[in-house]
Structures are given as C-alpha cells and as structure tokens.
C-alpha positions in Angstrom: 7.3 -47.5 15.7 7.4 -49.4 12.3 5.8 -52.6 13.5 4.2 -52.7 17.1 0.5 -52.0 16.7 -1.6 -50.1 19.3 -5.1 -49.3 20.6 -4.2 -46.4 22.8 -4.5 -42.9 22.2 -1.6 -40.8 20.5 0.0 -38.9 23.3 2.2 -40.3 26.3 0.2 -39.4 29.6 2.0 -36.6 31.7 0.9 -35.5 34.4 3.5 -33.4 35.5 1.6 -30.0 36.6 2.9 -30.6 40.5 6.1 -31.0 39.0 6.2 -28.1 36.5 4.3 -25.1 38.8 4.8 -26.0 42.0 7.4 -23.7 44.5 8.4 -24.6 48.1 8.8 -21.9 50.4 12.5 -20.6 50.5 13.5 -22.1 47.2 13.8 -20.3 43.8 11.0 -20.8 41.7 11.1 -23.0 39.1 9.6 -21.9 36.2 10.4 -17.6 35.8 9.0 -17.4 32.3 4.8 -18.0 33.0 2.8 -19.0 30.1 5.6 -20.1 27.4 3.2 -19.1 24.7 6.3 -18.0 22.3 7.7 -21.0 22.7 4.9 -23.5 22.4 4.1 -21.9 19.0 7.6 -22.6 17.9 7.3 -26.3 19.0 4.2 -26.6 17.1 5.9 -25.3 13.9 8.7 -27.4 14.5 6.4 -30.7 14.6 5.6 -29.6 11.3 9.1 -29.9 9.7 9.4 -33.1 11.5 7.2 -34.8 8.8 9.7 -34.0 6.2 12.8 -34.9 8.3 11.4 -38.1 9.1 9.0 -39.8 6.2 12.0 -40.5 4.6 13.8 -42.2 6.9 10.7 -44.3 7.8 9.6 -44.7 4.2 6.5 -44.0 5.5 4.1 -41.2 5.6 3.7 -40.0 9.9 1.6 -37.8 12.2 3.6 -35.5 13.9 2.9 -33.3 16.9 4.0 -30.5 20.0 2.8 -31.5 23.2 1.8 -29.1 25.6 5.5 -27.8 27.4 6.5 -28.3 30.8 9.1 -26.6 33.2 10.8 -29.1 35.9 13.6 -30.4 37.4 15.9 -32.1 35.2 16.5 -34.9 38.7 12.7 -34.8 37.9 12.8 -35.8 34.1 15.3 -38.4 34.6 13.3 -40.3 37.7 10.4 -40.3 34.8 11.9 -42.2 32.2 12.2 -45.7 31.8 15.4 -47.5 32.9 16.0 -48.3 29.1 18.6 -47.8 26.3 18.2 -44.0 26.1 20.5 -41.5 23.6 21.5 -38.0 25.7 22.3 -36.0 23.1 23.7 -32.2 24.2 22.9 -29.4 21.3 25.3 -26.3 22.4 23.7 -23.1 22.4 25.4 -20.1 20.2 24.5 -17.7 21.8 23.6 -17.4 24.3 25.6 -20.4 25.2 24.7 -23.8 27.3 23.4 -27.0 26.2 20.3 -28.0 25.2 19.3 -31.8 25.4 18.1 -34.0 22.4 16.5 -37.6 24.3 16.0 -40.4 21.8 14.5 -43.7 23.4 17.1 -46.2 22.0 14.6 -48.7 20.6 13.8 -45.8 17.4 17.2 -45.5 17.2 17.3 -49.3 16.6 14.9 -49.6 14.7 16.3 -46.3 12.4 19.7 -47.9 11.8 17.6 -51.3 10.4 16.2 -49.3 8.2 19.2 -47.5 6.9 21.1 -50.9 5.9 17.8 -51.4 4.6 15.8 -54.3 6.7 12.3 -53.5 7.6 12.7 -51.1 10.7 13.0 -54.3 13.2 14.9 -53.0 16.7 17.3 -56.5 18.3 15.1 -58.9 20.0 17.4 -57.9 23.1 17.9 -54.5 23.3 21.6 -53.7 24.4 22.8 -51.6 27.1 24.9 -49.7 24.8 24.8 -48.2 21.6 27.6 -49.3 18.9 29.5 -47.2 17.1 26.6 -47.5 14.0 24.1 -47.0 16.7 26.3 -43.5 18.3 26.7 -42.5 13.9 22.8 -42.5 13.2 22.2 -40.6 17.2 24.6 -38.2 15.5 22.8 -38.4 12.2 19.5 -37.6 14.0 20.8 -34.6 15.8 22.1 -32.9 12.7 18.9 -33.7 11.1 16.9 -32.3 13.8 19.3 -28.7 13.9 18.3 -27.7 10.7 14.9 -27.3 11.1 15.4 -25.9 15.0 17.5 -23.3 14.0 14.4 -22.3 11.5 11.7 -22.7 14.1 13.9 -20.4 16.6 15.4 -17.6 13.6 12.1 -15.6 14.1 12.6 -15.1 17.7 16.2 -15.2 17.9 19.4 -16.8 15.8 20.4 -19.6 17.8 22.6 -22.6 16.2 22.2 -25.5 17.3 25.3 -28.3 17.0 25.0 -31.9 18.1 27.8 -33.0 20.4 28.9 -36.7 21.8 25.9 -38.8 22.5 26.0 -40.2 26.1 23.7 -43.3 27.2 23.9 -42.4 30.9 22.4 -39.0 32.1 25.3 -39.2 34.9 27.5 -38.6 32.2 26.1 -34.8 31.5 27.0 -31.7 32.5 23.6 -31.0 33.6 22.9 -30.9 37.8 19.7 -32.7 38.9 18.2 -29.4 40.3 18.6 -27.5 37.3 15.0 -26.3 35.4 14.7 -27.3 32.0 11.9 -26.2 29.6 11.0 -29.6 28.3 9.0 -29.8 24.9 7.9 -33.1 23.7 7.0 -34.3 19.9 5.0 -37.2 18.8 5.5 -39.2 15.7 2.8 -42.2 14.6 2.7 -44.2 11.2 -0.5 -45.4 10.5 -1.5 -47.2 13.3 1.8 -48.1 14.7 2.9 -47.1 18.7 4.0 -43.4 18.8 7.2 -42.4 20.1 8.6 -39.3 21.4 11.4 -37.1 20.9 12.4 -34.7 24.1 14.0 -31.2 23.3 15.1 -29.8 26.9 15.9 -26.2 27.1 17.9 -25.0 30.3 16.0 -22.2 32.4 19.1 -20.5 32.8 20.1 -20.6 29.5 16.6 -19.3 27.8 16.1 -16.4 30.5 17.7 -13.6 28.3 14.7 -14.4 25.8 12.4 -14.0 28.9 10.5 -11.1 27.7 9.3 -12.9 23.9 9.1 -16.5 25.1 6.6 -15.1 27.1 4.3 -13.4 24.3 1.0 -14.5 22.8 2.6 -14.2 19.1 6.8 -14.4 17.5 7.5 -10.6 16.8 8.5 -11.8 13.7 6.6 -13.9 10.9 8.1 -15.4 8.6 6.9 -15.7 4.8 6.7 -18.8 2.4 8.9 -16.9 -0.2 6.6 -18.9 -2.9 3.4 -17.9 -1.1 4.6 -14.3 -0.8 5.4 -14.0 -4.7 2.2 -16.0 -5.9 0.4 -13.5 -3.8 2.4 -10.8 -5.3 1.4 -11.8 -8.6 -2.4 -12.0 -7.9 -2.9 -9.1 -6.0 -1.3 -6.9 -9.0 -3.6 -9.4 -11.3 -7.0 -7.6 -9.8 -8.7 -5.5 -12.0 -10.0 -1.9 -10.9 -12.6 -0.1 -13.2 -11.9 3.4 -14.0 -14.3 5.8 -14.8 -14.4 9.6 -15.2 -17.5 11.7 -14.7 -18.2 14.1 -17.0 -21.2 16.2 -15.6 -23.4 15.6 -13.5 -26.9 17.6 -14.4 -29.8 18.1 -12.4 -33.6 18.4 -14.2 -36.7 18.8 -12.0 -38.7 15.4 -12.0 -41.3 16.9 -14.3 -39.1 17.7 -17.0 -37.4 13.9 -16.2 -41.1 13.0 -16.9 -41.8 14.6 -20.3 -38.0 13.7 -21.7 -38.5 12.4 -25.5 -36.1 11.4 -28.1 -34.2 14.5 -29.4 -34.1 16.6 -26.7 -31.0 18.2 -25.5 -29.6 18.0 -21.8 -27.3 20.8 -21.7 -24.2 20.2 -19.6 -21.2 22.0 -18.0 -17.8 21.1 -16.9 -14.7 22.5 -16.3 -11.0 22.2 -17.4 -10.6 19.1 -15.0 -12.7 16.4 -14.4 -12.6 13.7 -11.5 -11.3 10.8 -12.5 -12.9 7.4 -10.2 -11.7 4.1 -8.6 -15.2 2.7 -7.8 -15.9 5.3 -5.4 -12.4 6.5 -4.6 -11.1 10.0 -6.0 -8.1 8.4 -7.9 -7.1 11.9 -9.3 -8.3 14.7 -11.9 -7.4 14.9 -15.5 -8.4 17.0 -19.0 -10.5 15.4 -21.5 -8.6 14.5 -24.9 -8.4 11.9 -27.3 -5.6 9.4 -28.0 -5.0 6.9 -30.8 -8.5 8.1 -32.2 -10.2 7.3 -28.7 -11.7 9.8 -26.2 -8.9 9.7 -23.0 -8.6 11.7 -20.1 -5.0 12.9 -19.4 -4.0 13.4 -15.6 -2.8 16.0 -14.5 -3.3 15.6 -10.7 -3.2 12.3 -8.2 -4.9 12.0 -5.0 -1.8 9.8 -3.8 -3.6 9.0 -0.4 -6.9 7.7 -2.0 -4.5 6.0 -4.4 -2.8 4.2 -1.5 -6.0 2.4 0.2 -7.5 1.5 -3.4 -4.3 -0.5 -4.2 -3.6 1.3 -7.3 -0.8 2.9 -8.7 -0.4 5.4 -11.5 1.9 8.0 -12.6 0.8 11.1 -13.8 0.4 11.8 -17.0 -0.3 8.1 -17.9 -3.7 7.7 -19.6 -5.9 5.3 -17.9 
C-alpha cells in the first residue's frame, strides 16, 4: 500500500451475488436477514474511524471506504482468496457470543511492522509463510485498534465488545465450519495513489440473528450525537434573538377620516387591564402595562405555555420582557 502504484479503480471486483442470494431447493437459506440496511450504515460509519486509526500508522493521510456487504459461505470466502500469507484473526462476541473474523492480507501487515521500527513501509522481497512473533504482536496490535472504534460503530444498535484472540495463518485452524453463513463486510484503504487494500470483518449468521429485526431497518433506532456539535448547537440556538412586542390598541377609523388626519388630532383608544403580549405572530402571553427602572414595561401575568413551546421561547411569569 505505501509504495506499489496503480491505474485501477479503488474497489476489489466482487462479483459474488450467486454466491450471496442464491438457495438450492432443500437447503436452508443463506442469508435470513434481507436487505442488511442497518448494518451497511454501520460499516459505512465505521470506514470513517478508520482514517483516524490508520493515518497514523501510515504517516500518511488515506481514503477509506464500506463496500457494499455480502452474505455467503465461509467454504465460499476462503476458495476466494489468494493462496497468500493471510492473518485470521477471531474477535469474540459479548453477547451474544461467537466469533467474529478480522482478515488481514499479510503483505500490510508487513509492510505495517516496517513502519513501526521505522523503515519506509517496505513488506520482505519474499513474503514468508509465517508470521513471526513481531509479525503475530502488530496482527494483535491491529485487532485492538480496530475494537475500539467497532464497539462505537455497533453501541447504537446494540453493546457488543469486541476482543481480539490468537491470530491463526491457516483458516483450517478456526473454529468456523465451511458451510457456515457469514455476513462479510469489506473496507478499502488508498494513500494517494498507491494500490488499495482491504480489511474483511465477517459476522456469523448465526451469531447476528438475535439482531434480526434492526439489522434489517432503513435507519439505527438510535443516533448518536457529536457531544461538541450538540453543545455548539446548544449555545446557538439559545443565541437567537426573538422580538417582543405588545399591542396596545388596535383602533379602527373609516378611510375618510384616515384621509383628512392632520397634525394634532387625537385618535382615541381603549384597552383593557391586560394586553397581549407577541412573539412575531405567536401569543407569547398577556401582561399589565407599568413602568420599570423609569421605562414603560409590561408585567406578565399569564403565559400561553403551548405557543411558548413551538416559538422556542422561555419565560417565567412575572419576568419583564
């Protein structure tokens, strides 16, 4: 990723819809769930965090991505993969329980730990068939990195933590049979120009079904607030300014008196005890006319608290506006 240079697109080609939606008559259907649209919205906000998690390691700024989720066979998913130095991490499940699957192609990995003793992001010139015990530290690195911002992209929908086990290098080696559906979401990270590569997250059907009913649902049930962006909001909302005004009389004259008006003459008006007082042209409440600190005021006595309520303003009674 930090040196090879590429002229093709982004995103790894999958065509996997046979794989993913197809059912054979007398077996159990593969994919229960339908449109994942719960779940592809938390993949997409878990690309996000994956900027942050990994600029610094690559001490470069990256593109990251969700790719559109598919459901197969894990037997499937393995026959798909190169036959190349590959890191099987499992992620358990509390609750509901189960393993998840964290699949690092073993060249990033490489190419990760040169940059952590501080070369240049270069992978071996032969890549082994094993990882050494650096090489199994950083997989374990990555997966601790990675939990953090997975158990944030999941707390809306449902507190799941996420713990990185023993990384295995062989898919025999996993306690995961070849028939069994997994949910597999794929991320894409690019530097510049550089070739992409690809993290896998694989859920496990069986694991994911008591979330059935929201992985299934246009939007999370829950959103979750920027604390920051909620108080700066805060702040300006309570910021806006509302003018207040109180209506003393209203008078009516016939259009040919309007007509003949002249300086000096009187307009005789009438109002009584109470007069409305006005949020633009909301009925905030009523009030008596006064004076205070050498100022005409109007005192409240009443507040129309539902007209209060959709104007967005708030004020006690008694309180002189």
């Amino acid at each position: 990723m930090v040196n090879a240079q590429t002229t093709t697109t982004d995103r790894r080609t999958r065509d996997r819809a046979t794989a993913a939606h197809a059912s054979v008559l007398g077996a159990a259907k593969l994919n229960p769930f339908g449109d994942l649209h719960t779940l592809q919205h938390l993949s997409a906000r878990l690309a996000r965090s994956f900027r942050g998690l990994f600029e610094p390691m690559l001490r470069r700024e990256v593109r990251a991505w969700a790719e559109p989720l598919v459901v197969q066979r894990f037997g499937d998913y393995r026959a798909e993969r190169a036959e190349a130095l590959t890191a099987w991490l499992p992620m358990a499940m509390v609750p509901p329980g189960g393993n998840a699957l964290c699949v690092l192609d073993g060249v990033f990995v490489l190419e990760l730990l040169d940059l952590f003793f501080g070369g240049i992001g270069v992978a071996p010139p032969v890549i082994p068939t094993e990882f050494s015990p650096a090489g199994e530290a950083m997989v374990s690195r990555l997966g601790a990195s990675i939990a953090v911002p997975l158990r944030a992209a999941w707390e809306p929908l449902a507190k799941i933590d996420f713990t990185p086990g023993r990384v295995e290098v062989s898919p025999t080696m996993l306690s995961v049979d070849t028939e069994d559906a997994m949910i597999v979401t794929r991320f894409g990270l690019a530097a510049g120009d550089d070739k992409p590569v690809f993290i896998d997250l694989l859920y496990p059907v069986a694991t994911l079904k008591p979330h059935g009913a929201t992985l299934t649902g246009k939007v999370l049930a829950k959103a979750e607030a920027d604390p920051a962006w909620r108080t700066q909001l805060t702040r300006a909302t309570m910021g806006v300014r509302f003018p207040i005004r109180s209506v003393l009389a209203e008078p009516v004259v016939s259009l040919s008196r309007l007509m003949n008006l002249k300086e000096g003459d009187i307009i005789p008006i009438s109002f009584g005890p109470e007069v409305p007082v006005m949020v633009g042209n909301d009925l905030l409440g009523r009030g008596t006319v006064g004076t205070a600190n050498g100022h005409a005021a109007v005192r409240l006595t009443h507040i129309a608290h539902l007209d209060v309520a959709s104007a967005g303003v708030g004020l006690d009674e008694g309180q002189n506006p």
